[in-house]
N, C-alpha and C positions, 0 to 999 in steps of 0.2 A: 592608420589602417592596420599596420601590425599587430599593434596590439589590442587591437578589437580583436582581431582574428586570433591572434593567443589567450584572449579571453573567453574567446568562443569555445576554443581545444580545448581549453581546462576544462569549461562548463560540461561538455558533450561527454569529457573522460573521465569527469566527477559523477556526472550519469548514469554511465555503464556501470561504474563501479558500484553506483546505488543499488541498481537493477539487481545486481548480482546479492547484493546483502538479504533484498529484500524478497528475493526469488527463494535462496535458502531459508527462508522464516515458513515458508510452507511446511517442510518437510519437523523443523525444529516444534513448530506449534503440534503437529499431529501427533510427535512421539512426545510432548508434555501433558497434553490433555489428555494423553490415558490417565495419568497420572493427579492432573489438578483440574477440579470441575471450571467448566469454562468462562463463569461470570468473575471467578477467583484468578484464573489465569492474568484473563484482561484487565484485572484494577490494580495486580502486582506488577503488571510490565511498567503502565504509566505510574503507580508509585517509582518504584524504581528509576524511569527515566526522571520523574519530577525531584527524584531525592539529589538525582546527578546534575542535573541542567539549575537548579533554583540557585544554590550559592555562585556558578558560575553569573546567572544571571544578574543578581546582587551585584559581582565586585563590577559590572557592567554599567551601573548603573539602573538597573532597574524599571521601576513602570516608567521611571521620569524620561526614559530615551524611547517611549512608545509616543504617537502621534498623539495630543490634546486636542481635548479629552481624551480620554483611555477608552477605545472602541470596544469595550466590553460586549456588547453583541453582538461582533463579529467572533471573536475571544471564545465566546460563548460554544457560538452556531462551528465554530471551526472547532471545538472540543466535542461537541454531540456528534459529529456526522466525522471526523477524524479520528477519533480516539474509542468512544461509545459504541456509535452504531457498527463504525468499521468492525474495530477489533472482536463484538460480541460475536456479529453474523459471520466473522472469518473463524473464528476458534469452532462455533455448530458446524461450520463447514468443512472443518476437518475433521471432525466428529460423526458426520453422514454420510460424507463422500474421499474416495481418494485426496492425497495430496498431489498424485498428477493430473486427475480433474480436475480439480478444482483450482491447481496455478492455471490450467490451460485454459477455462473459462472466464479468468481474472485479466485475458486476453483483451476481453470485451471494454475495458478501460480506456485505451485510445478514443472508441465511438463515442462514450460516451462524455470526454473529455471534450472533445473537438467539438462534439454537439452545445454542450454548455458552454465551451467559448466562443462560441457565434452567437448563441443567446444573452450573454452576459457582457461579453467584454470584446465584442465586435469583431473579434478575430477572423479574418478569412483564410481558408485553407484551399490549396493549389488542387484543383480537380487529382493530379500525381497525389497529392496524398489521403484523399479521400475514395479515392479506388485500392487505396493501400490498407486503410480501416474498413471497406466495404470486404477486401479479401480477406484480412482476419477476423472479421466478424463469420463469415460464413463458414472459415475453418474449427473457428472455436463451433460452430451448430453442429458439423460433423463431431466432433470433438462429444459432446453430451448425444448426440443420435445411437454413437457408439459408445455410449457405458452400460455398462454391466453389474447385476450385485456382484458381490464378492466381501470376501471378511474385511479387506481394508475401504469397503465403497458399499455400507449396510440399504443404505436410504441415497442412493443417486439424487435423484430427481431433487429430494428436499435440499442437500448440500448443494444441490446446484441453483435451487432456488435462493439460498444463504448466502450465495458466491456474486449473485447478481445484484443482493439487497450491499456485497463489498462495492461493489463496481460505482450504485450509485452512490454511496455516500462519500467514496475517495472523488468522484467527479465532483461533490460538492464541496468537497473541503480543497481542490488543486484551484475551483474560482475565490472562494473565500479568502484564500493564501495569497490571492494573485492580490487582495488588495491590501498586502500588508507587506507585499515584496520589498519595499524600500526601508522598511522599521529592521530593527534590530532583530538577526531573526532567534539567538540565544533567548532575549527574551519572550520574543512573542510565542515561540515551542516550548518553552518554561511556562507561562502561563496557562497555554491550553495542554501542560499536561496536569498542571495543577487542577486545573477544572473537570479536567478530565476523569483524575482520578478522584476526584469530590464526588462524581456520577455515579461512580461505579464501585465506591468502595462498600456504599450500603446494600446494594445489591450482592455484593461478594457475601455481607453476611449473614443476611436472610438464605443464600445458597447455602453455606456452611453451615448451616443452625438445621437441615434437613435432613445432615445424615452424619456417619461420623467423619472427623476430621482426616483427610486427606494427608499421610506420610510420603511427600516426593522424596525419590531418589537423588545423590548427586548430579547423577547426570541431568534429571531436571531442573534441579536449581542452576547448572550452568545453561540448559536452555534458557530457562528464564532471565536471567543475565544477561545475554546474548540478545533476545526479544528488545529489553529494558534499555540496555547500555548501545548497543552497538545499532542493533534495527529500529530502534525511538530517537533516541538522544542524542546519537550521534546523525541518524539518516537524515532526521525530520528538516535539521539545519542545514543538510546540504542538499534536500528535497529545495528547501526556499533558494537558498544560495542558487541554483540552475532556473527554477522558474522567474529570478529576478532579469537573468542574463538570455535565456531561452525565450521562447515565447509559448503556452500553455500547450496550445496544440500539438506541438512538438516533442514538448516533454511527455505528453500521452503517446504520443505513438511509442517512444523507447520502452512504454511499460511492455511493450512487448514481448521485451528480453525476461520477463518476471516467469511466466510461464517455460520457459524456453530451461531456468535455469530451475526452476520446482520441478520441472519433469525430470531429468537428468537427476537432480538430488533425489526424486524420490524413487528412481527405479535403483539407481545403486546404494543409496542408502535404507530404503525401505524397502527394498524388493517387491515392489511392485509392477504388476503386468501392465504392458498398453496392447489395448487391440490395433486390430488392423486400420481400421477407421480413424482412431483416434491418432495412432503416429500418420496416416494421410494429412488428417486434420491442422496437425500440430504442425505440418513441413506448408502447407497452406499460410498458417495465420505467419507464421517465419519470413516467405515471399512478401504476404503483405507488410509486415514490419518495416520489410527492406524496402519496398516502393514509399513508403509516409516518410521514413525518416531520411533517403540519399540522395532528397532535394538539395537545394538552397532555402534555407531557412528562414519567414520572412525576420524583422526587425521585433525585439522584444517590444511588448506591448508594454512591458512598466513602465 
């Protein structure tokens, strides 16, 4: 029982600590895509994470420690909707709309987590924490009721329409993931960013062939680094590592802390305004956060 339960603490404080990486990718992504057009952004992060993860994966042993056959259309579909779809409609989204918008609306990942593990992987979730996602759901609507144009938020509505097309496709890659919890997860995050970045890298250069070639700054070559190394390749594996030990629904409620920590980076890094509404909104989906996640937890479904 001990050590289940120090199993559990590790999982939940590998979590947070996720949370928090991938909450500052908000703020990191908006001040790079001034910089790098955003189809070019997103095929350099998964280059980059696949250049770091593939040899680790090799000396791992490779495809031969994945489940036989090689689930290659899982591989696949967890590369399109993880890697592709995510990353393209998150980069526009920093592009049309704030980066405290639009972590604040990336809120809405809990609902739609929870939702797809009752449809998918049978998961039930405690009336307690489905009044916790009903709360953040309705804080993140105040949250978009109150935006505003402004120079860093050109196209509200559309970024926040791009923020939603994030929501659904992380809900489909956290059930896809769930069936590969028990495989190696070096390799299997090595794969689909190999895949990933097979998608996307022709797309970067059909982008690029449009206009002239994009000179980033240092400072964006170390966000991009950051993006690659730290928020891909290192997160993704301890994304799987928690959804192995956690159980899905769970791990979506904590996305909650993502928003929590994009708004905080982007008002003091980006000085960016929040209205009135929107910090209501934001202290709302916060409450609910707390109500989904300071149950008891049920038993990991892997």
């Amino acid at each position: 029982m001990q050590t289940l339960n120090s199993r559990r603490v590790l999982a939940l404080v590998s979590l947070v600590l996720l949370m928090i990486v991938w909450g500052g990718t908000f703020v990191v992504t908006k001040a790079a895509a001034r910089e790098i057009p955003p189809l070019t952004l997103a095929a350099l992060r998964f280059l980059i994470a696949a250049i770091v993860l593939v040899p680790i994966a090799v000396l791992r042993g490779g495809l031969r420690r994945l489940p036989q056959p090689v689930p290659l259309g899982t591989l696949i579909l967890m590369a399109v909707s993880g890697t592709a779809v995510f990353t393209v409609a998150f980069n526009y989204s920093m592009i049309y709309a704030s980066a405290s918008q639009g972590a604040l609306i990336y809120a809405l990942g809990p609902a739609a987590v929870a939702i797809a593990a009752v449809m998918f992987l049978n998961e039930s979730p405690s009336k307690r924490r489905i009044a916790g996602i009903v709360l953040s759901i309705c804080g993140v609507g105040l949250v978009v009721a109150a935006a505003e144009k402004d120079a860093s938020s050109p196209q509200p509505l559309l970024g926040a329409l791009c923020m939603l097309l994030v929501v659904v496709a992380w809900a489909g890659y956290t059930i896809l993931a769930k069936r590969l919890a028990d495989a190696d997860q070096v390799i299997v995050i090595a794969c689909v960013y190999v895949i990933g970045a097979a998608v996307l890298l022709p797309a970067a250069a059909v982008e690029l062939m449009q206009g002239p070639l994009p000179k980033p700054s240092s400072e964006a070559w170390l966000g991009m680094l950051f993006l690659g190394v730290v928020a891909s390749a290192l997160a993704y594996i301890v994304y799987g590592y928690v959804l192995r030990e956690l159980d899905a629904s769970l791990v979506g409620a904590y996305t909650n802390l993502d928003p929590i920590v994009g708004v905080v980076t982007a008002v003091v890094f980006l000085g960016e305004a929040l209205h009135g509404g929107q910090i209501i909104g934001g202290l709302i989906a916060l409450a609910g956060m707390w109500l989904a996640s300071s149950q008891t937890a049920e038993p990991s479904a892997a």
